[in-house]
Residue, then its C-alpha position, 0 to 999 in steps of 0.5 A: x459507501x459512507x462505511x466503507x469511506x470511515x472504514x477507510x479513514x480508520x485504517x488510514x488512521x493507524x498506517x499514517x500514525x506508524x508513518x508519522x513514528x517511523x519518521x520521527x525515529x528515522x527522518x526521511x531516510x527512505x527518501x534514497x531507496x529506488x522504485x525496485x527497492x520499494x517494490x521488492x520491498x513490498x513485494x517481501x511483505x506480500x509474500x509473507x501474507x500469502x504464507x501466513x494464509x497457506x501456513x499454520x505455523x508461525x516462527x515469528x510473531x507478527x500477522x498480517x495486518x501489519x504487513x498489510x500496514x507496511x504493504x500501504x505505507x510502503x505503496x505511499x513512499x513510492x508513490x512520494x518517489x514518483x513524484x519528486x524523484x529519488x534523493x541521494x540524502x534526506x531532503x524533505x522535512x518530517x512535515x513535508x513527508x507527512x503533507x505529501x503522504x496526506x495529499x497521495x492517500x487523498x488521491x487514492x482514497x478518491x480513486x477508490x471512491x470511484x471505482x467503488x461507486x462503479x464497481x458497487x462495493x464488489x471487494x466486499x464479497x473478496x476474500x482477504x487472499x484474493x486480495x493478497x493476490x492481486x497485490x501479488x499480481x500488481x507487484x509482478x507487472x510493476x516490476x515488469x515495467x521497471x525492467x521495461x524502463x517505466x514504458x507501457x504499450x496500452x497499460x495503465x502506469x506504475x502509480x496506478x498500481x501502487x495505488x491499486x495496492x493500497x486500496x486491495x491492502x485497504x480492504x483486506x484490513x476492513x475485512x481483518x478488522x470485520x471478523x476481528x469484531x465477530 
């Protein structure tokens, strides 16, 4: 498991780079976006992937790894939105929004960590479009539960999801990133 925390680390290296350059771009202006909108946003990024797999043909070139990259920061925004509430304006700094995307992939990686250790590293025998669509499948019952006013009857919450995604995004970089290598 000492590989997959550094594999980890690695990719959440570059996904928090190009968040750190986005902010520095744009400032927190993502701060006004509703949970919906976060999701659907995700959401375009994940259905994009499953094309990509299904379709040789490509009219815009970019790949996967880079929306698996927006799937995760994207995940982490909602996540930030969960927790404070959405904005009318900007109002968090640049290093506020760093700090608290610090502190959630933190929590996340945690969460990995456990179910890793229970579940034995089974992810690592998924095929990157299983892995797309689970994230498919957590997007579907997140937007469920927004039409359902954030309530659930025996489910776990919408943050479970966000983080699940990112972790499934997570993997799938690690295996992009693995055959990349071959």
């Amino acid at each position: 498991m000492q590989q997959t925390s550094e594999q980890y680390d690695d990719v959440v290296k570059k996904c928090r780079s190009l968040y750190i350059n986005k902010l520095k771009d744009y400032g927190s202006a993502w701060r006004i976006l509703r949970l919906p909108s976060l999701t659907d946003q995700i959401f375009i990024k994940a259905q994009r992937i499953r094309q990509l797999q299904e379709n040789k043909e490509r009219r815009i070139d970019e790949g996967e790894v880079s929306e698996f990259i927006g799937i995760i920061n994207y995940s982490v925004m909602a996540l930030i939105q969960l927790e404070k509430g959405v904005a009318e304006q900007v109002d968090i700094s640049n290093e506020e929004a760093i700090s608290l995307y610090d502190k959630h992939i933190a929590i996340t990686k945690q969460l990995m960590e456990d179910k890793n250790h229970d579940y034995g590293e089974a992810w690592r025998d998924m095929r990157v479009s299983s892995l797309t669509d689970l994230i498919l499948q957590k997007l579907l019952r997140v937007k469920q539960i927004e039409d359902n006013k954030g309530k659930t009857i025996v489910s776990e919450g919408i943050d479970a999801n966000y983080q699940d995604m990112i972790n499934y995004a997570i993997f799938a970089l690690i295996h992009l990133n693995e055959k990349e290598k071959e």
